[in-house]
C-alpha positions in Angstrom: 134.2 100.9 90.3 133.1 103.2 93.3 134.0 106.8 93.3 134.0 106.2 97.1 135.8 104.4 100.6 133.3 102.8 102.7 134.5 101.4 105.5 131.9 99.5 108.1 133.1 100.1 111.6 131.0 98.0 114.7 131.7 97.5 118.5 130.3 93.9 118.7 130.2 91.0 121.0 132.6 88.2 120.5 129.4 86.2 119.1 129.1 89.3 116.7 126.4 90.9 118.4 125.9 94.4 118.7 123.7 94.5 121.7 123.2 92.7 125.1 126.5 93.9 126.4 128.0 97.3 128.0 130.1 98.4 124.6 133.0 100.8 125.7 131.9 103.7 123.7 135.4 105.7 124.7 137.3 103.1 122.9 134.8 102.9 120.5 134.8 106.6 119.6 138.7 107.1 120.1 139.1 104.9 116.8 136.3 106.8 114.9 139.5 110.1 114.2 141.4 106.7 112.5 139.3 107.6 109.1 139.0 111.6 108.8 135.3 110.2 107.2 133.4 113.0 104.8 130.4 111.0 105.4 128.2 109.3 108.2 125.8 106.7 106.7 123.6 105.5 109.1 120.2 104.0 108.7 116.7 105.2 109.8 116.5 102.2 112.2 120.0 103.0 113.8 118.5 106.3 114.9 115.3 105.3 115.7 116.8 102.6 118.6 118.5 105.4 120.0 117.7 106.1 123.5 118.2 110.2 123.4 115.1 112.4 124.7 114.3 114.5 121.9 113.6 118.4 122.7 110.4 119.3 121.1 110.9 121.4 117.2 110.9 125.1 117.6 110.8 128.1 115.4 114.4 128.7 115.5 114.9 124.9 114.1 113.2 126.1 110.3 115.4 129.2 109.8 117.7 128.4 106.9 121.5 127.8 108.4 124.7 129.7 107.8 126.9 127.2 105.8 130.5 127.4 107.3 133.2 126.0 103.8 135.3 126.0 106.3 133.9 123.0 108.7 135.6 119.8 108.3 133.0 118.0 110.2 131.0 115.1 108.3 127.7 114.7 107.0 125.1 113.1 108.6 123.5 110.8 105.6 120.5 108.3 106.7 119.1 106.0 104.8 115.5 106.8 105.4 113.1 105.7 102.1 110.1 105.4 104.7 110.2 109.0 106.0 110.5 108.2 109.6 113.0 110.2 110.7 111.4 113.6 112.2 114.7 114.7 114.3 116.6 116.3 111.9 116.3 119.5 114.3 117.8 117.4 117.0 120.3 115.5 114.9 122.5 118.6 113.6 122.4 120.2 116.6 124.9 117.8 118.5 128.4 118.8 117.5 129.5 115.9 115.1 128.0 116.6 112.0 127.9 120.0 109.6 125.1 119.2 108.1 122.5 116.0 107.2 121.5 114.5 103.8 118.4 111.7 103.7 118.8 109.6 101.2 115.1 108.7 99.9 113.4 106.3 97.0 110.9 106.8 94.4 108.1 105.7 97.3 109.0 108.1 100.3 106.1 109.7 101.2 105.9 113.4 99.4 104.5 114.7 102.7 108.6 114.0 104.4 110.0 115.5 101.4 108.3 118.4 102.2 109.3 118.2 105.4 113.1 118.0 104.6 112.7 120.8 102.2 111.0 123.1 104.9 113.7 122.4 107.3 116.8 122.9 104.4 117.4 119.2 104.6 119.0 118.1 101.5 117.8 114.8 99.9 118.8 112.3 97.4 115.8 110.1 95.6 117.1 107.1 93.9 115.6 103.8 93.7 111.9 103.0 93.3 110.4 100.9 96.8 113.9 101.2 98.2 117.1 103.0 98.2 119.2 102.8 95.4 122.8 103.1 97.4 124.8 102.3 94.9 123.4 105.3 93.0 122.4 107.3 96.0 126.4 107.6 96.7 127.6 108.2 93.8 125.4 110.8 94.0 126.6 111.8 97.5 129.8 111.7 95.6 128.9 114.1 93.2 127.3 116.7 95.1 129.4 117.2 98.1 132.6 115.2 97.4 132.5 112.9 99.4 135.2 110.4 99.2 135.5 108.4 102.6 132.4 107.0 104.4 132.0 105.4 107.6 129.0 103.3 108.2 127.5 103.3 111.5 124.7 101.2 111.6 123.1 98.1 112.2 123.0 94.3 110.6 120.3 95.2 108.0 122.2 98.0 106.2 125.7 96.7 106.8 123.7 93.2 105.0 122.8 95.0 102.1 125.5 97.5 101.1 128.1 94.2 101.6 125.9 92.1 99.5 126.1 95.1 96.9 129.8 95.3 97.1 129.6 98.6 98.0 131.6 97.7 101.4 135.9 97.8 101.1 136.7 97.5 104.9 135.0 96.0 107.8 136.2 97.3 111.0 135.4 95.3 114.3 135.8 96.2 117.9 135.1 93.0 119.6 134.7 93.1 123.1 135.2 89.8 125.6 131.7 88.9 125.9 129.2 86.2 124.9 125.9 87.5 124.4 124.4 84.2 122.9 120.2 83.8 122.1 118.8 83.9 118.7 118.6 87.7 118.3 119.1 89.3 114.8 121.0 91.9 116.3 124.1 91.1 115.2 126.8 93.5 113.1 126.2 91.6 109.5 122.1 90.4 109.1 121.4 88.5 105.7 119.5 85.4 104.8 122.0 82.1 104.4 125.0 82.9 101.6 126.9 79.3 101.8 124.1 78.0 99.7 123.6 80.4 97.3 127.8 80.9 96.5 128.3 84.5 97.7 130.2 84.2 100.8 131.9 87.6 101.4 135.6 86.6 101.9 138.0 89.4 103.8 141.5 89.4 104.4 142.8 91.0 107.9 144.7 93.8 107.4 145.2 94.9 111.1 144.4 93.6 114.9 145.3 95.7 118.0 144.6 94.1 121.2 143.9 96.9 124.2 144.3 95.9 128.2 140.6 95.9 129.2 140.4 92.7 126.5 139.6 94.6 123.1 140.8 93.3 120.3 140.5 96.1 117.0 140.4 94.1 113.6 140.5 95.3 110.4 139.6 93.5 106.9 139.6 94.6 103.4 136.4 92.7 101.8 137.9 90.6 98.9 136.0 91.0 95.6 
């Protein structure tokens, strides 16, 4: 049983895509308030894709932060066993998060955990070649609480974490559009389950239809 509510939230395509297509990120972020969320678990490649100019590190960035008890904002936690991400500096500087945890494996390079730890960047290492994030939350869980997680990422980590059961909600916000192709990049990326007997089976729980043509659904993933 998880200590934890994870709920997957996506803006996708009506083909389930989650790019090719101008996403209405107002509507998109207008729902996010819907799940007062402790946590933001996003992956390394989710960040990576993003189009932001970073601003170059400075001195300022390593200095040890003041930790407000009383911010309610939510963590930033990325799923990042490879070390890649290098813009923590940038990261908690935009006003969404308090603060960032990486969650890291047994095979993360000791020259980014260094890094983390230079730059006060707490880290979780669970797993050996990959992320444990089954234990890597409940670890989340232990030290900081955290109760409610939204997952804002892409097919690959939204896959896994439903394919671990580690998933109680999806949340869609499918927009009218047909993206079509044979891109990957769609909200839920994982080899062929018919065959192998572990279709994930939801029940809707909630649909809200909005007058530019978005439709809001809900699911509880069925176990």
């Amino acid at each position: 049983m998880t200590c934890f509510l994870a709920s997957l939230y996506n803006a996708i395509s009506l083909d389930g895509r989650i790019t090719g297509f101008d996403a209405d990120l107002e509507t998109y972020y207008q729902r996010v308030s819907f799940w007062k969320e402790d946590a933001t678990l996003v992956s390394s490649q989710t960040i990576l894709a993003a189009p932001d100019e970073i601003p170059p590190e400075t001195e300022d960035d390593l200095r040890p932060k003041k930790i407000n008890t009383a911010d309610t904002r939510p963590l930033l936690v990325v799923v990042d066993s490879r070390g890649k991400i290098k813009t923590w500096h940038y990261l908690l500087k935009t006003p969404y998060w308090r603060s960032g945890v990486a969650l890291c494996s047994k095979s993360t390079p000791a020259e980014h955990l260094r890094y983390l730890a230079q730059r006060n960047i707490d880290y979780i290492v669970s797993g050996n070649n990959h992320v444990d994030l089954r234990k890597a939350l409940k670890e989340l869980n232990s030290r900081y609480n955290v109760k409610t997680i939204r997952v804002d990422s892409g097919g690959v980590l939204n896959g896994i974490l439903l394919r671990a059961g580690l998933i109680q909600e999806v949340s869609l916000l499918i927009h009218p559009a047909l993206v079509g192709g044979s891109s990957h990049h769609s909200f839920f990326h994982l080899p062929h389950m018919k065959t192998s007997g572990k279709i994930i089976n939801l029940k809707l729980t909630h649909v809200e239809q909005f007058e530019n043509g978005l439709v809001w659904m809900r699911y509880k993933v069925l176990k």
